[in-house]
mmCIF file as gemmi writes it, N, C-alpha and C atoms, coordinates in Angstrom:
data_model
loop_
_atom_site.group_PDB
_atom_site.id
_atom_site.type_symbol
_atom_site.label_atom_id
_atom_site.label_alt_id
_atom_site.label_comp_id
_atom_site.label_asym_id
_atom_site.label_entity_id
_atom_site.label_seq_id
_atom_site.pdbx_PDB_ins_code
_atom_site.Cartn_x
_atom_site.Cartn_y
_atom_site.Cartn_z
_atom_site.occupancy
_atom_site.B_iso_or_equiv
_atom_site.pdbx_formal_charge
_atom_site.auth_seq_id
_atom_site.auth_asym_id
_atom_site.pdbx_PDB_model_num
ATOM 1 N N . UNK Axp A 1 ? 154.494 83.716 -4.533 1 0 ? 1 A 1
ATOM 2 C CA . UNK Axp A 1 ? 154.234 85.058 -4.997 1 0 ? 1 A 1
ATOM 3 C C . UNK Axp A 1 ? 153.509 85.853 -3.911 1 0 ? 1 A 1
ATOM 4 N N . UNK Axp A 2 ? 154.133 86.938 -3.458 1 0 ? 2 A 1
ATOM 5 C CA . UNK Axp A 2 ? 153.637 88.058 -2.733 1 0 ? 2 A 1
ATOM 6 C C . UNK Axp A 2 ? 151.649 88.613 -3.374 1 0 ? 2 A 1
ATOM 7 N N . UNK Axp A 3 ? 151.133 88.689 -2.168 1 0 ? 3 A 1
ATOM 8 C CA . UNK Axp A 3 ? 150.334 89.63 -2.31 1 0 ? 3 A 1
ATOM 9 C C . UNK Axp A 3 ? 150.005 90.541 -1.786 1 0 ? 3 A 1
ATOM 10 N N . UNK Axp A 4 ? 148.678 91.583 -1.999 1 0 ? 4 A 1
ATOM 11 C CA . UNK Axp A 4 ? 148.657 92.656 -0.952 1 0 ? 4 A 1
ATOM 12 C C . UNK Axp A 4 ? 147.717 92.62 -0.098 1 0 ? 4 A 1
ATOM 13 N N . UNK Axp A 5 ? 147.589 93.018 1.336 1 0 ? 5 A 1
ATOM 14 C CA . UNK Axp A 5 ? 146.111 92.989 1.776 1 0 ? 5 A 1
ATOM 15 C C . UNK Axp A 5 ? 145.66 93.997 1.38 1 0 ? 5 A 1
ATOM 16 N N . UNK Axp A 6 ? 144.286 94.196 1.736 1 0 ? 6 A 1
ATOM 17 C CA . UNK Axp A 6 ? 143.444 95.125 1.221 1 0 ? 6 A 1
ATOM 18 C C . UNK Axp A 6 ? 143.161 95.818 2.153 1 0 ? 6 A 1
ATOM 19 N N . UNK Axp A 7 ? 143.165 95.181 3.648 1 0 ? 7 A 1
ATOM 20 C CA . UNK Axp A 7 ? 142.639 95.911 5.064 1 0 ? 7 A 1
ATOM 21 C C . UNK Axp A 7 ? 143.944 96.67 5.422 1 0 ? 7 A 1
ATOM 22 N N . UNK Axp A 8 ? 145.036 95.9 4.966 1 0 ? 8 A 1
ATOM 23 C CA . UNK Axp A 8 ? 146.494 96.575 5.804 1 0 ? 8 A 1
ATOM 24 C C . UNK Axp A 8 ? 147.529 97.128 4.984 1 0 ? 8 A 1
ATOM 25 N N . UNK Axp A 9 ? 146.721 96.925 3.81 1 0 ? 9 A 1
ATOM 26 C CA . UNK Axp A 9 ? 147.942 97.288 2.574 1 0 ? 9 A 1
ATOM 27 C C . UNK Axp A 9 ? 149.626 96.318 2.524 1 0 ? 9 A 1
ATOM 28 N N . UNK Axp A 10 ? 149.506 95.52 3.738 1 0 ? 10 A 1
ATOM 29 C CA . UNK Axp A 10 ? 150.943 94.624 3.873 1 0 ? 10 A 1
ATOM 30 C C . UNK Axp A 10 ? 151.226 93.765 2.746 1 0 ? 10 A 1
ATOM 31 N N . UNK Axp A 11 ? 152.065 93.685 2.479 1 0 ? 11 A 1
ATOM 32 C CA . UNK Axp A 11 ? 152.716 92.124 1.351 1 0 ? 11 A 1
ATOM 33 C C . UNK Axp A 11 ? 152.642 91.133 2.453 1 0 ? 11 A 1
ATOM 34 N N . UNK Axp A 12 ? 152.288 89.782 1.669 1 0 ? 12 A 1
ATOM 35 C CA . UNK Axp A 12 ? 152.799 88.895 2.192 1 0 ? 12 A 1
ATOM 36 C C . UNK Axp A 12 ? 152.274 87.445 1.645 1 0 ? 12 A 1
ATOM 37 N N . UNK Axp A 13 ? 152.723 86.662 1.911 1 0 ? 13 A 1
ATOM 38 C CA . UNK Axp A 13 ? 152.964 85.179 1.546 1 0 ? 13 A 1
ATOM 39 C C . UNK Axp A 13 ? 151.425 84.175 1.881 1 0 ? 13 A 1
ATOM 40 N N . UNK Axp A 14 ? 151.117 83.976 1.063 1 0 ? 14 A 1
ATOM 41 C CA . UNK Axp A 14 ? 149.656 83.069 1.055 1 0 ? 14 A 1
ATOM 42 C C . UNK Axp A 14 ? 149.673 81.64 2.007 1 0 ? 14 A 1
ATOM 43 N N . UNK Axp A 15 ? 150.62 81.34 2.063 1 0 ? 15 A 1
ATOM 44 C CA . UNK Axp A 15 ? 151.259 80.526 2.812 1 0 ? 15 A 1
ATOM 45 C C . UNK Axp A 15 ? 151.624 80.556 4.093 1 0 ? 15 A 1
ATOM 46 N N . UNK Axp A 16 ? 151.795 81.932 4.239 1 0 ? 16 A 1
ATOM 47 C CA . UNK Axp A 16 ? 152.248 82.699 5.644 1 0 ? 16 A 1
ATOM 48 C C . UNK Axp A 16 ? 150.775 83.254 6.299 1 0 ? 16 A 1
ATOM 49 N N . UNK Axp A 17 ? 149.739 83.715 5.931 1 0 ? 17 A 1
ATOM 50 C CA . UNK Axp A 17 ? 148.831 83.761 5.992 1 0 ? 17 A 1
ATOM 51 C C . UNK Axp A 17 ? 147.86 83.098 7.349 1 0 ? 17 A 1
ATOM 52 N N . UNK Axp A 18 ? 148.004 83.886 8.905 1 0 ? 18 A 1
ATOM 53 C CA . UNK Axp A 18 ? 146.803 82.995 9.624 1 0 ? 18 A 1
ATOM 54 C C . UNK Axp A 18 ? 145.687 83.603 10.284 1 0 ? 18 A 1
ATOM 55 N N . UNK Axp A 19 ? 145.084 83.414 10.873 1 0 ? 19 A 1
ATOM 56 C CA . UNK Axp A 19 ? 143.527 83.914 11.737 1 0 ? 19 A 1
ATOM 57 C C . UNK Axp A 19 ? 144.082 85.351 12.479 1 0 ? 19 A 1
ATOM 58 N N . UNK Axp A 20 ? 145.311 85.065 12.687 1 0 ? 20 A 1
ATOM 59 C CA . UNK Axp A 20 ? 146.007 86.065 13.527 1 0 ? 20 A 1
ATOM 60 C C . UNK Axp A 20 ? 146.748 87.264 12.532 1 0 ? 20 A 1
ATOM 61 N N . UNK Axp A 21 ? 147.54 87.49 11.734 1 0 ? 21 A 1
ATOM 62 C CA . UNK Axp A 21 ? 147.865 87.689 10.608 1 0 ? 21 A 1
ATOM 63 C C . UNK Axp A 21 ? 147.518 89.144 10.344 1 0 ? 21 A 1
ATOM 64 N N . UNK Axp A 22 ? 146.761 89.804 10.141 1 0 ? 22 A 1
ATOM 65 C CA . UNK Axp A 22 ? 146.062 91.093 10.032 1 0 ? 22 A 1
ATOM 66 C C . UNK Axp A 22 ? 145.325 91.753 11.132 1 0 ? 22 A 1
ATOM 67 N N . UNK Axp A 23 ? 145.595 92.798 11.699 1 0 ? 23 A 1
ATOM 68 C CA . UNK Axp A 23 ? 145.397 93.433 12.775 1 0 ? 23 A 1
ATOM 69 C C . UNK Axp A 23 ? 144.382 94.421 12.313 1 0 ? 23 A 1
ATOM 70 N N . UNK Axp A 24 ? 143.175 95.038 12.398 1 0 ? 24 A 1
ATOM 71 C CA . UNK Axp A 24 ? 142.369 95.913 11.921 1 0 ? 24 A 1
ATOM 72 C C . UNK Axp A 24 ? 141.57 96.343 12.775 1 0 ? 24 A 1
ATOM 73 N N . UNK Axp A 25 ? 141.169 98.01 12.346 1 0 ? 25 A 1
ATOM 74 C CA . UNK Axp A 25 ? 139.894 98.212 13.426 1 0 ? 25 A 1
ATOM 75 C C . UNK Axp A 25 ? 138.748 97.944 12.152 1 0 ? 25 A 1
ATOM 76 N N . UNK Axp A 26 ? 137.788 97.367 12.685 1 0 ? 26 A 1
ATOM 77 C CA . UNK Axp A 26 ? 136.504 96.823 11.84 1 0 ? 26 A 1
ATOM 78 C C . UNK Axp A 26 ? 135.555 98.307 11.878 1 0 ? 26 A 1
ATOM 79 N N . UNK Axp A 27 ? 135.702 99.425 12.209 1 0 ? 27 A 1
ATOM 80 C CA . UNK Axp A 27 ? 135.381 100.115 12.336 1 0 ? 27 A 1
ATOM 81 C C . UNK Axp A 27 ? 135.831 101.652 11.87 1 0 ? 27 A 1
ATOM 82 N N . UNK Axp A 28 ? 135.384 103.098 11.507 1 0 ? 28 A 1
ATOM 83 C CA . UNK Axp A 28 ? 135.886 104.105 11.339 1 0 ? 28 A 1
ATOM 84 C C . UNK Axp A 28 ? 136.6 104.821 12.532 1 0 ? 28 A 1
ATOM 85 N N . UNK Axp A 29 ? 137.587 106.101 12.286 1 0 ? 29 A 1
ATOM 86 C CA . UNK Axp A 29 ? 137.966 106.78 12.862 1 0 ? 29 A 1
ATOM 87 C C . UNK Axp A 29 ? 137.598 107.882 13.146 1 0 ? 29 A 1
ATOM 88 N N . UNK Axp A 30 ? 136.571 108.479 13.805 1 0 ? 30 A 1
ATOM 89 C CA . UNK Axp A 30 ? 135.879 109.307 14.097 1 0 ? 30 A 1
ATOM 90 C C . UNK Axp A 30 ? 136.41 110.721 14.625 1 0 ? 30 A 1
ATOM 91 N N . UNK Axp A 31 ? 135.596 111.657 13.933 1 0 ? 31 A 1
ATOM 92 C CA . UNK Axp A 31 ? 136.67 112.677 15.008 1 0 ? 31 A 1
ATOM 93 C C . UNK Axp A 31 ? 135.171 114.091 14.746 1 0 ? 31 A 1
ATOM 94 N N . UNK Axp A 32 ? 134.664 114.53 15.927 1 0 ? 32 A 1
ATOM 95 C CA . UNK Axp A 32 ? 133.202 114.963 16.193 1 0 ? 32 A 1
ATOM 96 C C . UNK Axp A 32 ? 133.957 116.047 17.419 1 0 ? 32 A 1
ATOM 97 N N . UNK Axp A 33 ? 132.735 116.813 17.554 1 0 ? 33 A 1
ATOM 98 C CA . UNK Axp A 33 ? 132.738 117.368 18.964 1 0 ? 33 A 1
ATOM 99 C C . UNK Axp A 33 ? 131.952 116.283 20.126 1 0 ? 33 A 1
ATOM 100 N N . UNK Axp A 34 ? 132.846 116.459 21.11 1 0 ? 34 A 1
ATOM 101 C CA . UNK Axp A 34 ? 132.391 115.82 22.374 1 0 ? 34 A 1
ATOM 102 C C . UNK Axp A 34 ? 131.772 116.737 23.229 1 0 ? 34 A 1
ATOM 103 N N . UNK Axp A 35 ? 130.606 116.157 23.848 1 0 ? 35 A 1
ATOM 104 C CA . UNK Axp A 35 ? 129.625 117.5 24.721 1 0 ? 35 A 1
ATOM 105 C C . UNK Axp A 35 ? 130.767 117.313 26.43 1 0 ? 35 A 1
ATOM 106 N N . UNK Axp A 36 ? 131.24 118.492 26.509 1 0 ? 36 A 1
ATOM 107 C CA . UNK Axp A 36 ? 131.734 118.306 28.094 1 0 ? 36 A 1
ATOM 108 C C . UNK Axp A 36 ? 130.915 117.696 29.383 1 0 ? 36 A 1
ATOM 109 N N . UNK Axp A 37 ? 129.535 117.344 29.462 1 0 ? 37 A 1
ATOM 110 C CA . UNK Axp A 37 ? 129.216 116.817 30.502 1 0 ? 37 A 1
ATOM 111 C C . UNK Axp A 37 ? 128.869 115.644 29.868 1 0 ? 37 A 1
ATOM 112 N N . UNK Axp A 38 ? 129.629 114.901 29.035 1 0 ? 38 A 1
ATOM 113 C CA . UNK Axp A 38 ? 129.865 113.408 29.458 1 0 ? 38 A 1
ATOM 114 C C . UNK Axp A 38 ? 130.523 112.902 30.56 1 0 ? 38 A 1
ATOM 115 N N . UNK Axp A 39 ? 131.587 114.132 31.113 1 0 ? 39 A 1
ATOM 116 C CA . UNK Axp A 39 ? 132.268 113.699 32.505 1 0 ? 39 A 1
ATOM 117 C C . UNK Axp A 39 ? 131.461 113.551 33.937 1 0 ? 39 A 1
ATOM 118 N N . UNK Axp A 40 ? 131.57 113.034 34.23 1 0 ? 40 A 1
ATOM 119 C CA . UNK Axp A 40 ? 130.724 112.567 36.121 1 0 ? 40 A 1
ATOM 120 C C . UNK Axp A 40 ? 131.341 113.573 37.142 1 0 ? 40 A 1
ATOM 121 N N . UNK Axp A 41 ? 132.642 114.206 36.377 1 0 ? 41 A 1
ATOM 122 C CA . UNK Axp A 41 ? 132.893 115.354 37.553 1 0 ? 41 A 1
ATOM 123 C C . UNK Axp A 41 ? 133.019 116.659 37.332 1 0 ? 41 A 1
ATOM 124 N N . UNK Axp A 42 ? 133.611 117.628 38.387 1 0 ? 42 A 1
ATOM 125 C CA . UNK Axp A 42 ? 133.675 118.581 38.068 1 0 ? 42 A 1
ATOM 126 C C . UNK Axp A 42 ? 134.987 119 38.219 1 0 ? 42 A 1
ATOM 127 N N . UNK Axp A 43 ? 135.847 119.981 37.226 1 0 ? 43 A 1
ATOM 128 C CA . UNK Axp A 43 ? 136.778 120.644 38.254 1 0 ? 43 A 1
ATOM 129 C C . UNK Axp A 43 ? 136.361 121.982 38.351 1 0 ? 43 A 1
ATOM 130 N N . UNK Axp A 44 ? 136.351 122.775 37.772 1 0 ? 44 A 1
ATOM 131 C CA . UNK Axp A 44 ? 135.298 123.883 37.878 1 0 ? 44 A 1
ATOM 132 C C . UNK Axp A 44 ? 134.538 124.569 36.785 1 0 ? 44 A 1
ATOM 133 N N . UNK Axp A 45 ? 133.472 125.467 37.407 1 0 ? 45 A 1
ATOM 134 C CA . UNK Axp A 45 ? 132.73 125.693 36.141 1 0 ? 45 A 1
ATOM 135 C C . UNK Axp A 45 ? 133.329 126.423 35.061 1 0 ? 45 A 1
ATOM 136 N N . UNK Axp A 46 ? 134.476 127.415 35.356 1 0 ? 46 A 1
ATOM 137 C CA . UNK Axp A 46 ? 135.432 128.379 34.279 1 0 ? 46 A 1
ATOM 138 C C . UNK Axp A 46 ? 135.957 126.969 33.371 1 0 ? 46 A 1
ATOM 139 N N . UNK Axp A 47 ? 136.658 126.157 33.78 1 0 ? 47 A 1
ATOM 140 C CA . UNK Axp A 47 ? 137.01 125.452 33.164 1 0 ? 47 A 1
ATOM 141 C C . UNK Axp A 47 ? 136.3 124.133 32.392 1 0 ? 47 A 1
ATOM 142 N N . UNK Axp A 48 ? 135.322 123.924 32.881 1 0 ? 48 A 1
ATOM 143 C CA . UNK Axp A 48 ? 133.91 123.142 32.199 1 0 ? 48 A 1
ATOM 144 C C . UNK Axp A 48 ? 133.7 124.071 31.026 1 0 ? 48 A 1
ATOM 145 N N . UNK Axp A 49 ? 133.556 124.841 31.009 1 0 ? 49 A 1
ATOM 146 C CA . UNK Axp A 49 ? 132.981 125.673 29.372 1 0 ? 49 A 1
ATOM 147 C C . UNK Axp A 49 ? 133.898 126.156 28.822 1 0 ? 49 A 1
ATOM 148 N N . UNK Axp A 50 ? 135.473 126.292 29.158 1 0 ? 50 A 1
ATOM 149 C CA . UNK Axp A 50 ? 136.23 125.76 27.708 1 0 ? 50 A 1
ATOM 150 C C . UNK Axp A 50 ? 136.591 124.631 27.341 1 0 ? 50 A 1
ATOM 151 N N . UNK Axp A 51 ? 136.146 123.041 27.914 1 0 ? 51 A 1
ATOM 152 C CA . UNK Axp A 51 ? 135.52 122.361 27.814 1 0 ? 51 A 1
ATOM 153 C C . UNK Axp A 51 ? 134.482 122.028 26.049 1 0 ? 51 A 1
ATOM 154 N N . UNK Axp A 52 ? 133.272 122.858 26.728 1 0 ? 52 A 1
ATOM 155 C CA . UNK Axp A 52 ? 132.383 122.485 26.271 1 0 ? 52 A 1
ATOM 156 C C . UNK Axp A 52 ? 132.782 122.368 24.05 1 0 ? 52 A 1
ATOM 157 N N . UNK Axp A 53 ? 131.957 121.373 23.773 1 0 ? 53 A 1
ATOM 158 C CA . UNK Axp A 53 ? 132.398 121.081 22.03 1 0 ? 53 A 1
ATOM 159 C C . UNK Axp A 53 ? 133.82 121.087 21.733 1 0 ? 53 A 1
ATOM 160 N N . UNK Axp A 54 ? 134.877 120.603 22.714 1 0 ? 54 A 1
ATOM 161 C CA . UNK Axp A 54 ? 136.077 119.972 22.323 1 0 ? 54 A 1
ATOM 162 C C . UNK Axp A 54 ? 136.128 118.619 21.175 1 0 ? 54 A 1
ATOM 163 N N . UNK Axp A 55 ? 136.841 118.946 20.307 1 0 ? 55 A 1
ATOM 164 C CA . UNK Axp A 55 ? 136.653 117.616 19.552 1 0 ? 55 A 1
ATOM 165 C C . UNK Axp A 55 ? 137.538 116.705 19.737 1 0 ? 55 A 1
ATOM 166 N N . UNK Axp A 56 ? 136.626 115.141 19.618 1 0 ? 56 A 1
ATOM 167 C CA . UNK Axp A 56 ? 137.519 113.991 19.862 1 0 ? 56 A 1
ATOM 168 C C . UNK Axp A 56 ? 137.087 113.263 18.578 1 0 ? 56 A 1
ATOM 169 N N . UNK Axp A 57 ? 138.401 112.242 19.185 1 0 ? 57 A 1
ATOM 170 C CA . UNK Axp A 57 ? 138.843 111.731 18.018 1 0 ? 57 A 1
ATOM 171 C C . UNK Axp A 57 ? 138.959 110.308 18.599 1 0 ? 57 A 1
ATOM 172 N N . UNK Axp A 58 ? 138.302 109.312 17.632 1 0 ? 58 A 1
ATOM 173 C CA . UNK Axp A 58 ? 138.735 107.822 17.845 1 0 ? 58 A 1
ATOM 174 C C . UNK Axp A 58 ? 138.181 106.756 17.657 1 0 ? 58 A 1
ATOM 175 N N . UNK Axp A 59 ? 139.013 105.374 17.104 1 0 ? 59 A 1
ATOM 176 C CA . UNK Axp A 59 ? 138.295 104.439 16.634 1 0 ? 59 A 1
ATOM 177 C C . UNK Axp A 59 ? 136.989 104.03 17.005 1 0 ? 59 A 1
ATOM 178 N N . UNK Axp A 60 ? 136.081 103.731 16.481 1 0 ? 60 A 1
ATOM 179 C CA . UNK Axp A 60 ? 135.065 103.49 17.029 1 0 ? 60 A 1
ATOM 180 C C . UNK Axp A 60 ? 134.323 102.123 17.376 1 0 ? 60 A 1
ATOM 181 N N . UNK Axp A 61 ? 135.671 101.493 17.086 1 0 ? 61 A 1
ATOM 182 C CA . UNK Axp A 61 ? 135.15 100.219 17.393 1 0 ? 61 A 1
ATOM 183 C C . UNK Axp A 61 ? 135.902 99.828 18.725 1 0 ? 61 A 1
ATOM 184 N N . UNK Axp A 62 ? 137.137 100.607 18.996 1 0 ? 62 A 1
ATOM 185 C CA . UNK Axp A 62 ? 137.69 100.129 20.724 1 0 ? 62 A 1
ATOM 186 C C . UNK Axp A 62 ? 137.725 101.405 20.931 1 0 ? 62 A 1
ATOM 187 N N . UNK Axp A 63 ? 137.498 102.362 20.776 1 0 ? 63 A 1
ATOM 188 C CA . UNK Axp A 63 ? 137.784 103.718 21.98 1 0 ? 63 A 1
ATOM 189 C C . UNK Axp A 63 ? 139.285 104.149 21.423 1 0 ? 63 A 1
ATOM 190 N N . UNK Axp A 64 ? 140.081 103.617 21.068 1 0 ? 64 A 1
ATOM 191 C CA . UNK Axp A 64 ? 141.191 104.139 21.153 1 0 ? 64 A 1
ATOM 192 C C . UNK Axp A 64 ? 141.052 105.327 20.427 1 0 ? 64 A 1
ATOM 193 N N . UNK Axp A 65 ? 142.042 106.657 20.87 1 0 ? 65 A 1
ATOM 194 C CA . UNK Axp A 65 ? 142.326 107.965 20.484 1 0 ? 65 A 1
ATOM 195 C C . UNK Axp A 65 ? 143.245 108.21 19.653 1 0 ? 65 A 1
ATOM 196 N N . UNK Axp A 66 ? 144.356 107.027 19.232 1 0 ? 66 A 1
ATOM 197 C CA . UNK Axp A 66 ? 145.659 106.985 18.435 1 0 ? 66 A 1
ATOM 198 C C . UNK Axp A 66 ? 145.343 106.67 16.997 1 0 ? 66 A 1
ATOM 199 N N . UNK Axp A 67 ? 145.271 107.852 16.211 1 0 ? 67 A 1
ATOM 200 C CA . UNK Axp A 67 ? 145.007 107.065 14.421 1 0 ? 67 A 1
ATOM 201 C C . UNK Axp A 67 ? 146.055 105.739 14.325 1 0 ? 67 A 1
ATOM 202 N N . UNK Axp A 68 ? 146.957 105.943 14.932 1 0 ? 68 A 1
ATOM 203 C CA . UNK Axp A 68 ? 147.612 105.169 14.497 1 0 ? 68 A 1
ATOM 204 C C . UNK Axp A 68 ? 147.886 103.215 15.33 1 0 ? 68 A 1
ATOM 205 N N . UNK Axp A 69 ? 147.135 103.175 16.007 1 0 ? 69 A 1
ATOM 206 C CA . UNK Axp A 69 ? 147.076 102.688 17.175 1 0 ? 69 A 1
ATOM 207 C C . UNK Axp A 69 ? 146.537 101.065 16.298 1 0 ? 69 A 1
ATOM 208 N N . UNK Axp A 70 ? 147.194 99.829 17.065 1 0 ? 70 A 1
ATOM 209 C CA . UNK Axp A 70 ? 147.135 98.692 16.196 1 0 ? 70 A 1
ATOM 210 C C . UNK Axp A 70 ? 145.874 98.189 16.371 1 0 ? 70 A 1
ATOM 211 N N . UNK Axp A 71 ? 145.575 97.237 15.172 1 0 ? 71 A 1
ATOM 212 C CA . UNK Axp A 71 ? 143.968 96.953 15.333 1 0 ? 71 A 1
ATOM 213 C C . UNK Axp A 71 ? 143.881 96.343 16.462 1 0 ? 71 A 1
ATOM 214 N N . UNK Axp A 72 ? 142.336 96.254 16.447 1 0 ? 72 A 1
ATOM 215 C CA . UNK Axp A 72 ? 141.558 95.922 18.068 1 0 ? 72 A 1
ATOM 216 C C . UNK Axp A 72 ? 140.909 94.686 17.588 1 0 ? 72 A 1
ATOM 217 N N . UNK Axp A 73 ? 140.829 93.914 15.906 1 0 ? 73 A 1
ATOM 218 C CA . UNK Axp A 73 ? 140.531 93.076 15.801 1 0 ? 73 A 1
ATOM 219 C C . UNK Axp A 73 ? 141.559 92.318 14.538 1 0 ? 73 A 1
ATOM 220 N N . UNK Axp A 74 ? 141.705 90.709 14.908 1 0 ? 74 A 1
ATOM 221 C CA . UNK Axp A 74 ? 142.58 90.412 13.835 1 0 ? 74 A 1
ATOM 222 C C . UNK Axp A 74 ? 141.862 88.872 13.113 1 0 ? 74 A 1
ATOM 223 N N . UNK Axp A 75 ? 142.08 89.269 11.431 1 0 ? 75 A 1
ATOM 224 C CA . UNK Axp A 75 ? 141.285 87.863 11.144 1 0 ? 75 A 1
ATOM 225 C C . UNK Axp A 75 ? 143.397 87.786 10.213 1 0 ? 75 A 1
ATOM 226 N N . UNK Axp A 76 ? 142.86 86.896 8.818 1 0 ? 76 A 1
ATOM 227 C CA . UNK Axp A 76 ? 143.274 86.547 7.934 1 0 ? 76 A 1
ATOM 228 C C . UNK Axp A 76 ? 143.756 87.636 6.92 1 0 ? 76 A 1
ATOM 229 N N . UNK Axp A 77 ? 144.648 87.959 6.282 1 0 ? 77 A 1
ATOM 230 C CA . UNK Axp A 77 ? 144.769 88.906 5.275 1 0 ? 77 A 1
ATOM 231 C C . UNK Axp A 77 ? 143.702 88.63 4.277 1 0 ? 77 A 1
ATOM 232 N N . UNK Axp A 78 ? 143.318 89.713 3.417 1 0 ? 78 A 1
ATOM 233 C CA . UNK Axp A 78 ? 142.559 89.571 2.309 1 0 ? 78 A 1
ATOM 234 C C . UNK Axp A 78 ? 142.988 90.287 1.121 1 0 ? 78 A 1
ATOM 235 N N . UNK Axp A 79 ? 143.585 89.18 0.093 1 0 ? 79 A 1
ATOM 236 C CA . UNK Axp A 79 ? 144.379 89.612 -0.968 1 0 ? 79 A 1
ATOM 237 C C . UNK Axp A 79 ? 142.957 90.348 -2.111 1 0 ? 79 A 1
ATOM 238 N N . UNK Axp A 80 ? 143.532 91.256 -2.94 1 0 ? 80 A 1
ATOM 239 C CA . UNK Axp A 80 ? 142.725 91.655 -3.798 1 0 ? 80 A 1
ATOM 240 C C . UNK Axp A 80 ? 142.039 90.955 -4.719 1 0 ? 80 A 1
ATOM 241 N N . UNK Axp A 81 ? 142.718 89.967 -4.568 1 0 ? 81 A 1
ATOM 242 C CA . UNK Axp A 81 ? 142.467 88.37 -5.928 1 0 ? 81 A 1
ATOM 243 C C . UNK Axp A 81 ? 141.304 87.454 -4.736 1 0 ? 81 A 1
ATOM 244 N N . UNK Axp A 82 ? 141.087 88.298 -3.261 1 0 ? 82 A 1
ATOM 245 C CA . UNK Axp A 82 ? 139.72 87.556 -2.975 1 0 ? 82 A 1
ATOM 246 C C . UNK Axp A 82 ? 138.314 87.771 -2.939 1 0 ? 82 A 1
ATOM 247 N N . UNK Axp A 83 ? 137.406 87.174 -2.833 1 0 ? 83 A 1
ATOM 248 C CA . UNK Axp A 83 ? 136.228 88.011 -2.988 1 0 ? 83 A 1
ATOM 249 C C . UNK Axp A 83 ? 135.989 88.667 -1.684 1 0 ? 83 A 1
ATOM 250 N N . UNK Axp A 84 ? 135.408 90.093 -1.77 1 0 ? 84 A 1
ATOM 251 C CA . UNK Axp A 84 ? 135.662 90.804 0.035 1 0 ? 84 A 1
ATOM 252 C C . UNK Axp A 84 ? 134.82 90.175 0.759 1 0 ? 84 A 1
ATOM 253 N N . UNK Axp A 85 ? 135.316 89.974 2.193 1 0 ? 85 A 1
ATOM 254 C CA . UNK Axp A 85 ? 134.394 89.367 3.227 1 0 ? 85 A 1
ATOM 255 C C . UNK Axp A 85 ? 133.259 90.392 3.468 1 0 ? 85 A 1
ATOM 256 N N . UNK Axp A 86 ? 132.497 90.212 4.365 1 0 ? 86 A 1
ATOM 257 C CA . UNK Axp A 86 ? 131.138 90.935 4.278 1 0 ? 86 A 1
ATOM 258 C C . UNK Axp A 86 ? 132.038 91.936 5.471 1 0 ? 86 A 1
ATOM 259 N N . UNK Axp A 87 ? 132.512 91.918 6 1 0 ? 87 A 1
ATOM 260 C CA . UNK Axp A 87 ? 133.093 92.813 7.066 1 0 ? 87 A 1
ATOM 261 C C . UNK Axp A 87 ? 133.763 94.254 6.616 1 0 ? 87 A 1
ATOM 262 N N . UNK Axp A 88 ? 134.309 93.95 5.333 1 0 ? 88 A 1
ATOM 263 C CA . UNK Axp A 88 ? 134.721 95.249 4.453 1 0 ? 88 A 1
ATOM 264 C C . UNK Axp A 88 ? 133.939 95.457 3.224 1 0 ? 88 A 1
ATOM 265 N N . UNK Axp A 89 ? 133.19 95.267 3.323 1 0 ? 89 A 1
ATOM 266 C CA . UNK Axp A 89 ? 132.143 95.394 2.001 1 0 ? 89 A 1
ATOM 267 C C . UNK Axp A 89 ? 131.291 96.773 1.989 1 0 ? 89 A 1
C-alpha cells in the first residue's frame, strides 16, 4: 500500500523507502531585500543605487535562488501514519 510523504508530498512504497529517498531543503524559502553593498565590488555608483534594496530570494539552508530547485538535503520519506521527526516539527 502506497503512502504519502509529508516533506515531498510523493507516493510511494514503504518498502521502497531509503536514507536517500526524499530530497528536501530543511530549511525556508526566503525572499527579503538584499542591502547592495554586500558586493566587494563596484561597477559604478549610478548603478550601485538601483541596486540598493533589490529583493532576493532563496533557500536558506543552501543559497540556492530556484523555488524550485531539488533538495540540498535527503533522509527517508515520512509517511503521515509516522510520528514527525524533530526536523519538521
Amino acid at each position: 500500500m502506497s503512502r504519502t510523504c509529508r516533506r515531498c508530498l510523493q507516493s510511494y512504497l514503504p518498502s521502497d523507502n531509503t536514507p536517500a529517498s526524499c530530497p528536501f531543503h530543511p530549511m525556508t524559502f526566503a525572499t527579503r531585500p538584499h542591502p547592495a553593498h554586500h558586493y566587494a565590488f563596484e561597477i559604478d555608483d549610478e548603478y550601485m543605487k538601483t541596486l540598493e534594496g533589490w529583493i532576493s530570494a532563496c533557500w536558506e539552508c543552501c543559497g540556492s535562488e530556484q523555488k524550485d530547485a531539488p533538495g540540498c538535503k535527503a533522509s527517508m520519506h515520512v509517511s503521515y501514519d509516522d510520528p514527525l521527526p524533530s526536523d519538521i516539527q
